[in-house]
N, C-alpha and C positions, 0 to 999 in steps of 0.2 A: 658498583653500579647496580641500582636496582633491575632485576629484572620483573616480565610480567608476562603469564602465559594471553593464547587469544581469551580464553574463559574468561580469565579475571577482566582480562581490557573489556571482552563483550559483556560482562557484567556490569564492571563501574561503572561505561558510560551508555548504558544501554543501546547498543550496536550490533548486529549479528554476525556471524564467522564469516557468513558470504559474505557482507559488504566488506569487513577488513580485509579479507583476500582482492574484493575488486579496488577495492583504492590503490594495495600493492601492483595488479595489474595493469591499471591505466598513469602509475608512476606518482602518486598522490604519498604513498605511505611504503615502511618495509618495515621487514621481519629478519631474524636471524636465529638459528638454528646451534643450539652452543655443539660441542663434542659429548659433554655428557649429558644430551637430552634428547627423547625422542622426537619433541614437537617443535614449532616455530614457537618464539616468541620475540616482543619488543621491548628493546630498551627506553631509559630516560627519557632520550631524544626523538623518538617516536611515537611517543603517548604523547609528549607536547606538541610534536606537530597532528596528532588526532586530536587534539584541544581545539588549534586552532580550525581544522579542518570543519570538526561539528557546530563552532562557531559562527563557521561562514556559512555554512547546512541551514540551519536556524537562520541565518538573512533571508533564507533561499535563493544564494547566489547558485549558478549552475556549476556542476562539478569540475567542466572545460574553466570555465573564470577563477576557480581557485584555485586549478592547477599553476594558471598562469600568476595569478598574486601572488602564490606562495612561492616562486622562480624568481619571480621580479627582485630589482635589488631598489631601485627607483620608488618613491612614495606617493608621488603623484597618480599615478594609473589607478593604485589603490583609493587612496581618496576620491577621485573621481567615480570611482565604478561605488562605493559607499553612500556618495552624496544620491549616486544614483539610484538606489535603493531605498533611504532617505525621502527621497521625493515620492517613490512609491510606494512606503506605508502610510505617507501625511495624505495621498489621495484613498486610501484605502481608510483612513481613521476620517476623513470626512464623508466618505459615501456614508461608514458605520452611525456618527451623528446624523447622517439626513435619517436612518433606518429609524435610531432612538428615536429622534424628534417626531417622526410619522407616527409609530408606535404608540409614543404618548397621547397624540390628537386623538386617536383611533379607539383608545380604551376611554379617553373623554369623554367622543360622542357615544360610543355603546352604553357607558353609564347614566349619560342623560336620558338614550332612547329605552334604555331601560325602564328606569324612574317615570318616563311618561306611557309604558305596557301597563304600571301597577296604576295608572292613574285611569285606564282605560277601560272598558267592558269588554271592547274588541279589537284589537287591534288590526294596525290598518294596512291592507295584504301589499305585498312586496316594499315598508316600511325598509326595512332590514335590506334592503338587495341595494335600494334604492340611495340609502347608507352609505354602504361601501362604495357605489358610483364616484360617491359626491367626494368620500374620500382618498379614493384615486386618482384625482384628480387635482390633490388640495397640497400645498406644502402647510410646514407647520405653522405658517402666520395665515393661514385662511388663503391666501392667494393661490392661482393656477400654478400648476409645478412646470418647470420648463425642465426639467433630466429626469431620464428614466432613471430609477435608483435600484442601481446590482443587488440582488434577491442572497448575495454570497457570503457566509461571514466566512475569514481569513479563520484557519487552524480546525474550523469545523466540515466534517466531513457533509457536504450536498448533493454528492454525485451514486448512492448505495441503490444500488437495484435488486429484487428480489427476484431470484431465477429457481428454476428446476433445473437438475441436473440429471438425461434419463439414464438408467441404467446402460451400463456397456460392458464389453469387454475387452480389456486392456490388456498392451503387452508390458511386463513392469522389469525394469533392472533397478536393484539396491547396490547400494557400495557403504560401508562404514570405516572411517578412517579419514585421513588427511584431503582435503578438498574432494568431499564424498558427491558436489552436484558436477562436478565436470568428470570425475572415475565413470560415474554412473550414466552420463549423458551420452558419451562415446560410442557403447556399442548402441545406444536406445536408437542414438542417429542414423548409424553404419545400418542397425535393420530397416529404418524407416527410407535410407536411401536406396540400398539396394534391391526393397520392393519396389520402391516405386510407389511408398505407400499412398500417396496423397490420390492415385489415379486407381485404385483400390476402392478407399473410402475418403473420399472429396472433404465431406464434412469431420475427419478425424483433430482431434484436439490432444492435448498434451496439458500433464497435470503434473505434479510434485508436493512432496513432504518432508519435514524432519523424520529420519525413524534410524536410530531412536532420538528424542532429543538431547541437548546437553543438558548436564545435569553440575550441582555442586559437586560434588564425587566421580565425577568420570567428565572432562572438557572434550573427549570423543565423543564424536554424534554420525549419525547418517544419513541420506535422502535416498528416497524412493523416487522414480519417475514413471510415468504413466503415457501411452498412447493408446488411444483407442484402437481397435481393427475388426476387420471383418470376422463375424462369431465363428468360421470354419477356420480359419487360419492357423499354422502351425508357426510358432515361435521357437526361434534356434536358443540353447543354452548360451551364455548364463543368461537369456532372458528367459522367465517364466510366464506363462497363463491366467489372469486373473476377470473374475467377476468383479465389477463393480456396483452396488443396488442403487445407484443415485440418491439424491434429496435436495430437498429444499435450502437453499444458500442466499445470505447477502452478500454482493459480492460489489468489489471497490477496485479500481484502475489505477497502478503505481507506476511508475518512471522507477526500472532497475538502476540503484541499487534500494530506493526509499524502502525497506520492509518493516520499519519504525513505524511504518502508518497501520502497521496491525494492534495496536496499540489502542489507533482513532477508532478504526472499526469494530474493536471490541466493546470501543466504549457504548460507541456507537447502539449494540446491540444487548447492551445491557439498561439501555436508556429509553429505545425505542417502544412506543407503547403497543405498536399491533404483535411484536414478534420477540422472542427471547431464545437466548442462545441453545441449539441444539446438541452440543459437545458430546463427541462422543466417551465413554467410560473406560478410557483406555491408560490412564497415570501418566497422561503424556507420553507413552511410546510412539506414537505414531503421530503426534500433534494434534489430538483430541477432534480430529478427523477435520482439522482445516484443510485447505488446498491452495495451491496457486498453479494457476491456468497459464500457463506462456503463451502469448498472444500471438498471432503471424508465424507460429513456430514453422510452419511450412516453408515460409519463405526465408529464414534464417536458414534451414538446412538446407537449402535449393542456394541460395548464394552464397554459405560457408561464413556469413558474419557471425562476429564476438555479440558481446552482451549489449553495446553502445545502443543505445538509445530503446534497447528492450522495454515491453511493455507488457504486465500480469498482471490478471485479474488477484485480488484476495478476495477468496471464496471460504466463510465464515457458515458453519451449519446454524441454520435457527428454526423456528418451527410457531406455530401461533400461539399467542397467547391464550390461556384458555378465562 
């Protein structure tokens, strides 16, 4: 029986450690641990059900709904929950044609109002405003459009906001080894509960990294975690003391476990015409100074919930284009 470490699965199908660890969690996926090997890994039977698993990802069925068809023994439920799917990309591929069809009208008329500026001595003031009224108003056969038409295309990111991050100073715990964001999360919590930090500094946030990342040559990796705190405060070991200089980030809103959408946002920011990626020069040990922001972490340590329905920013460094 073949085996496969997390590396290689996290590689082939491009998936990260944390997510394969949270499918194992919420009872989606496992791992087994031979006698003579230090780390987990998955057999035959496990990759195939990661097949199907990122299958159903790609529908964007919810992770609860695959749990469940993947239990089921019954084919109906499945079918069902597919057609239902089914019906929501054919509404989503027809808003997209009303976009094309508008689209096209739209560069019509600029060509023709074009054609008639070269025809003109002066052109004739709010010509152009006046324009796009009429075509807001227009579907693609000239007629008044009766639906507003979703501004969203499916798989592209439209939601990236450009923030400042200001300088702070954080209390940081690292772990490197086997499930290095919950090693590392532990005592960052235990400090932050036993201050009381939130009633410290109201506004405190919480950050994370790979450090170091995985690499081809070593499938050990580690995370860093980050809480902001007040600049006088004294941190217990093993937490340490850190500056942080802040900067400029795009940053994008995932539903834990998606961290595959760092992918979009990269693209994203290589695409983007006001702003280009500011990475830091670091060979990926630290993750070339990405971050991700855990959202509400306050209230996660305050009512002791898991990761369910967690929500982070990915905070991508970028800087103006010059």
């Amino acid at each position: 029986m073949a085996l496969m470490t997390i590396r290689q699965v996290s590689t082939s199908f491009d998936v990260s450690a944390r997510t394969l660890r949270y499918y194992e969690e919420i009872g989606l996926l496992w791992s087994i641990r031979p006698d003579d090997y230090a780390y987990r890994v998955y057999d035959e039977v496990a990759v195939e059900r990661l097949r199907q698993i990122l299958l159903l990802r790609r529908l964007r069925i919810p992770l609860k709904q695959i749990r469940d068809l993947l239990t089921r023994q019954e084919i109906g439920p499945v079918i069902e929950l597919l057609q239902r799917r089914l019906s929501d990309i054919e509404a989503e591929a027809r808003d997209l044609a009303g976009l094309r069809d508008i689209l096209a009208v739209l560069i019509h008329h600029l060509r023709a109002y074009a054609a008639r500026l070269r025809m003109q001595s002066k052109p004739e003031d709010g010509a152009l405003l006046e324009l796009f009224r009429a075509i807001a108003t227009m579907d693609d056969t000239g007629d008044k459009a009766n639906e507003e038409v979703p501004l969203m295309t499916p798989g592209k990111l439209t939601d990236v906001r450009i923030i400042t991050l200001p300088p702070a100073t954080v209390a940081v715990s690292h772990y490197i080894g086997d499930n290095p964001e919950g090693h590392a999360s532990e005592p960052l919590d235990r400090f932050v509960t036993s201050e009381r930090l939130w009633e410290q500094k109201p506004d405190l946030r919480h950050f994370g990294f790979n450090h170091p990342n995985p690499s081809e040559d070593n499938p050990v990796y580690g995370y860093e975690m980050w809480v902001t705190i007040p600049d006088d405060l004294e941190v217990p070991a093993p937490l340490e003391k850190k500056h942080f200089p802040g900067g400029l980030y795009a940053a994008h809103k995932i539903e834990f476990p998606n961290f595959g959408e760092w992918n979009d946002l990269m693209a994203w920011a290589h695409a983007n015409p006001d702003y280009e990626p500011g990475l830091a020069d670091d060979n990926g040990e630290q993750m070339y100074g990405l971050l991700e922001e855990h959202l509400n972490y306050v209230l996660r340590v305050q009512e002791g919930t898991g990761e369910d329905n967690m929500q982070l920013d990915l905070l991508f460094p970028v800087k103006r284009r010059k």
